[in-house]
C-alpha positions in Angstrom: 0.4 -10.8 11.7 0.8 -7.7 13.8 -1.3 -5.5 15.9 -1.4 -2.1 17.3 1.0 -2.9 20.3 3.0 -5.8 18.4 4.7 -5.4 15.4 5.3 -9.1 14.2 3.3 -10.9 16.5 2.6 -13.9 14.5 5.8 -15.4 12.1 7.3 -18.2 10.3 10.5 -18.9 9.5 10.8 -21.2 6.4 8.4 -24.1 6.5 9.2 -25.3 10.3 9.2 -22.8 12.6 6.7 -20.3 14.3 6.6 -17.6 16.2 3.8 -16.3 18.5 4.2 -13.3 20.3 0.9 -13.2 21.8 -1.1 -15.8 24.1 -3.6 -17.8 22.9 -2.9 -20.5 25.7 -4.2 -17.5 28.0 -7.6 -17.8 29.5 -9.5 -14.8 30.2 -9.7 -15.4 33.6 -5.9 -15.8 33.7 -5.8 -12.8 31.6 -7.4 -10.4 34.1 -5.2 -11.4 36.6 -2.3 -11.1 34.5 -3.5 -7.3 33.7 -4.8 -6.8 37.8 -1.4 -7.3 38.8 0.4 -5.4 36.3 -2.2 -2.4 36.4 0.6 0.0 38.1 3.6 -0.5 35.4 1.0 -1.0 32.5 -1.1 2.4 33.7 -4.5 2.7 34.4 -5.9 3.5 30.9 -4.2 0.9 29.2 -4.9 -1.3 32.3 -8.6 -0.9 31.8 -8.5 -0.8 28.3 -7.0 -4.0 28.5 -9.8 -5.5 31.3 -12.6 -4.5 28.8 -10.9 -6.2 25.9 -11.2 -9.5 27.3 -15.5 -9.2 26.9 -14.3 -9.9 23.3 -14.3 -12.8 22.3 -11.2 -14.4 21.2 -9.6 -16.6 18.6 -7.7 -19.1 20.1 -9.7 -22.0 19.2 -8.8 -20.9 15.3 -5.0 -20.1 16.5 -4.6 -23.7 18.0 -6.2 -25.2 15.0 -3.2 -23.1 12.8 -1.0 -24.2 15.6 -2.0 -28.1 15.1 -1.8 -27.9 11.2 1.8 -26.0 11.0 3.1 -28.6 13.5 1.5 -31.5 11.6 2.1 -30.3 8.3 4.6 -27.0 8.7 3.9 -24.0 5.8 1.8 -24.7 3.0 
C-alpha cells in the first residue's frame, strides 16, 4: 500500500512479517494532538490539512482485522 506522503506504507516480507508505516493504533483525538504540537515543523498548510483529515473517517477497525488475520494466519 502507499499514499501520497508514503511510498510503501503498508508491506510484507514473505509470509511472516509486516510492515506498517502508518498508525492505525492512533486515535483521532491523539492524532490532533500529535499534529497541534508538530504544526511549526510540519507547516501550517499541511498542519491544517492534516487537522481536517481526521473528520474522515478511518479504517483501522479493517486494518486490525488484517492485522489479527496475518498474525493468526501470516500471507495467504
Amino acid at each position: 500500500a502507499d499514499s501520497e506522503h508514503c511510498e510503501n506504507a503498508i508491506f510484507r516480507v514473505g509470509d511472516s512479517m509486516l510492515g506498517i508505516a502508518g498508525h492505525p493504533e492512533f486515535t483521532v483525538p491523539y492524532g490532533e494532538a500529535l499534529i497541534r504540537a508538530r504544526a511549526d515543523s510540519i507547516g501550517p498548510e499541511r498542519a491544517q490539512a492534516g487537522l481536517t483529515s481526521l473528520a474522515r473517517p478511518t479504517d483501522g477497525e479493517v486494518v486490525g482485522r488484517w492485522i489479527a488475520a496475518f498474525l493468526k494466519y501470516g500471507y495467504r
